[in-house]
N, C-alpha and C positions, 0 to 999 in steps of 0.2 A: 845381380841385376837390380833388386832391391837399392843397394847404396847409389848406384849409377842415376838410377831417376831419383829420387835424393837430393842428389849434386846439381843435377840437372834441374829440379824445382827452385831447390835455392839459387841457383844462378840465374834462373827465368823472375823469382821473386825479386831478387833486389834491381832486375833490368825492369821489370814493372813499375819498383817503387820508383827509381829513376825518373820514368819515360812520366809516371804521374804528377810527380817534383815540375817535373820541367813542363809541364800541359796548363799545371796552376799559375805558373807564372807569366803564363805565353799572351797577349794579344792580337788584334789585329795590323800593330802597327811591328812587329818582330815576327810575324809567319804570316804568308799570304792566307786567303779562306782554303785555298786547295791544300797546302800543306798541314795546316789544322786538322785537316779533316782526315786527310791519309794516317797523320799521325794517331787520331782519336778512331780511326780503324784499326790500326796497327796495335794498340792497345785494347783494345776489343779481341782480335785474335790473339794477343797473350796470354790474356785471363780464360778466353777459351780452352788453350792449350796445357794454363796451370792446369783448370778444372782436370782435365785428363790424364794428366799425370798423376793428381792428387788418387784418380781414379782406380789408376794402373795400379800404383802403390799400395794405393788397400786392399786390388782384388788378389794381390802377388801376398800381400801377409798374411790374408787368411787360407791361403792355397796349402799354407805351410803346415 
């Protein structure tokens, strides 16, 4: 279970570092205001979802 969320963090991290890559370079004249914004949500709820995984996986190592 452990390796699973793991995998699934790393895979959420490097989709984070992506989605941030690509937010720094973005204006107003290559994403409308409304897409910025869903997208600057969307990234929002990632780093939420890291946090929770991070969470998961520390409360699953010390159970051990």
């Amino acid at each position: 279970m452990i390796k699973k969320l793991e995998k699934e963090l790393k895979e959420l991290n490097t989709k984070r570092n992506k989605l941030s890559k690509f937010l720094s370079k973005q204006n107003k004249k290559t994403l409308s205001a409304n897409q910025l914004r869903l997208l600057k949500e969307q990234k929002q709820a990632m780093d939420k979802y890291a946090k929770v995984l991070k969470l998961r996986i520390e409360d699953l190592k010390e159970a051990k």
